[in-house]
N, C-alpha and C positions, 0 to 999 in steps of 0.2 A: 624286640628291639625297637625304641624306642627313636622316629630322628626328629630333630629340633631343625628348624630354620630362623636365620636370624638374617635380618637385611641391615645393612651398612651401608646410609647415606653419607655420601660425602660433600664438605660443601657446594660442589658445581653442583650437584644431583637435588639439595635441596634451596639453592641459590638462585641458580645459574650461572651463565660462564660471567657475569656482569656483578654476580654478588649480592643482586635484586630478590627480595625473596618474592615470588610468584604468591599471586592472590586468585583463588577461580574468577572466572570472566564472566558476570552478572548477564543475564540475557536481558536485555533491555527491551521495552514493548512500546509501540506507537499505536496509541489511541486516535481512531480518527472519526467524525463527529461531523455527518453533514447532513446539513438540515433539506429535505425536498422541499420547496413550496405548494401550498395549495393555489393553483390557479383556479379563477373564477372565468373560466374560455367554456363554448359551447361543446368544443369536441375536446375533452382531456383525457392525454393517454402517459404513462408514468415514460421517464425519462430512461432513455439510455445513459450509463456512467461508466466512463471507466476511468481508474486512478492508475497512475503509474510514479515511479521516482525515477529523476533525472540526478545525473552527477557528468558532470564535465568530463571529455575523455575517454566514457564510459557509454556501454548502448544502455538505452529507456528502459527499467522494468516493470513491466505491469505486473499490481499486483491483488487487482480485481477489476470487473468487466460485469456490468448488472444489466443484463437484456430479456426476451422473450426467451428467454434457450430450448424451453418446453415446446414450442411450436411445430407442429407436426413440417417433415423433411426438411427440417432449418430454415425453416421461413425465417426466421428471429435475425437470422444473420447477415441475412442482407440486408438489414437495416443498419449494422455494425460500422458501415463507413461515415454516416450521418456524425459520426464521433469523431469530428475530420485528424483534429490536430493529433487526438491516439492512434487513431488509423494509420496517419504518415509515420508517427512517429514508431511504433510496434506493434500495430494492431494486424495489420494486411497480413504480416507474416507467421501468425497464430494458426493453429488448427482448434476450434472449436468445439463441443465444450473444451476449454482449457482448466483441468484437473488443477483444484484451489483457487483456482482467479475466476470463475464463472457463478454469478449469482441470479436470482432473480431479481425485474426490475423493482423498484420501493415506493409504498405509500408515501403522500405527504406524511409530511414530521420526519424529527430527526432521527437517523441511520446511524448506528456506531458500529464501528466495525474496528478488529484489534489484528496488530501482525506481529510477529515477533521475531527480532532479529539473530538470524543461522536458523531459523524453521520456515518453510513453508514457502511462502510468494515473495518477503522479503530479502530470504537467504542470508548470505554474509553481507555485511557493513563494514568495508574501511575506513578509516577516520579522512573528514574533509566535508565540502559543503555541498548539499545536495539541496531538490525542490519535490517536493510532494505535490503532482498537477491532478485534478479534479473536473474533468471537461463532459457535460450533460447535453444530449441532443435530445428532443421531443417531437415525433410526430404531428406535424400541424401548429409545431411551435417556433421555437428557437434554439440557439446552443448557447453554452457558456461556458469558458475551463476560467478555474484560479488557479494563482501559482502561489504554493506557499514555502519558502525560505526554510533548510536547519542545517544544525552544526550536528555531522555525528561526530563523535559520541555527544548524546545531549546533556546536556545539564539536568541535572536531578530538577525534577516539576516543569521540566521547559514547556512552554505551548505556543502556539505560533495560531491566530486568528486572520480569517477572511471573513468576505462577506461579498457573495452576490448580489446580482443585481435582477436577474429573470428567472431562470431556468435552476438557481442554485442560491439558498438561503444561508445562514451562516454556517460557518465549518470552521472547525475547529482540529487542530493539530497537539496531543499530549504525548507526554512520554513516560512512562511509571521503570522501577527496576524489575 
């Protein structure tokens, strides 16, 4: 015996109740692009970073943290509040290493790192305006965060540019599909 299955969509089913016909939802990726400096100082030691996204309304997400992490019995960590404004803002209430947002700290030159939106440390994105912050503390140095401005969902090619001034060279904010 032989059964046959046949499915029968009916307009809501490939519609919806609005009549819109449903398109898959593009994961969108934010390319992020920040340059260390090379300082020419007696004692240089690579910068603590961490990046988080702000949205109004909403708590901070961090979605990378570049420290010593390797440092025998978490030395690396207590240096983690030197990173004041992420500190305050999500950093204190983290358990360390934090699975996908913990990286090592980076050579001078530029750093690109990608996240992708519904995976990983970015997770889901509701549409509205949000700030991509960049805040670098250095041992024997100084700090520095940029804020950098978007519209999610972004515009096909959007980029959004900074530029430090010590502690953080330019950075660059992309968005590809």
């Amino acid at each position: 015996m032989q059964i046959s299955h046949r499915l029968l969509l009916t307009g809501t089913a490939v519609f919806g109740a609005g009549g819109a016909a449903f398109s898959p939802v593009m994961a969108q990726t934010m390319d992020v692009t920040v340059a260390i400096p090379r300082l020419t100082v007696a004692e240089y030691h690579r910068p603590y970073v961490a990046m988080w996204v702000e949205k109004q309304g909403t708590a901070p997400r961090t979605i990378a943290v570049w420290y010593d992490y390797d440092m025998r019995n978490g030395e690396g960590t207590k240096w983690l509040g030197e990173v004041r404004q992420w500190w305050r803002a999500s950093g204190r209430s983290m358990k360390f290493p934090a699975d996908g947002i913990t990286g090592a700290t980076r050579a001078p030159g530029p750093q690109k790192i990608s996240f992708t939106a519904g995976k990983g440390p970015l997770g889901a994105m509701t549409p509205g305006h949000y700030t991509l912050v960049i805040e670098a503390a250095r041992e024997v140095g100084g700090r520095e965060a940029l804020r950098l401005p978007f519209a999610w969902p972004p515009k096909p090619g959007a980029t959004v540019h900074a530029e430090g001034k010590a502690e953080l060279g330019a950075v660059t904010l992309g968005f590809r599909p």
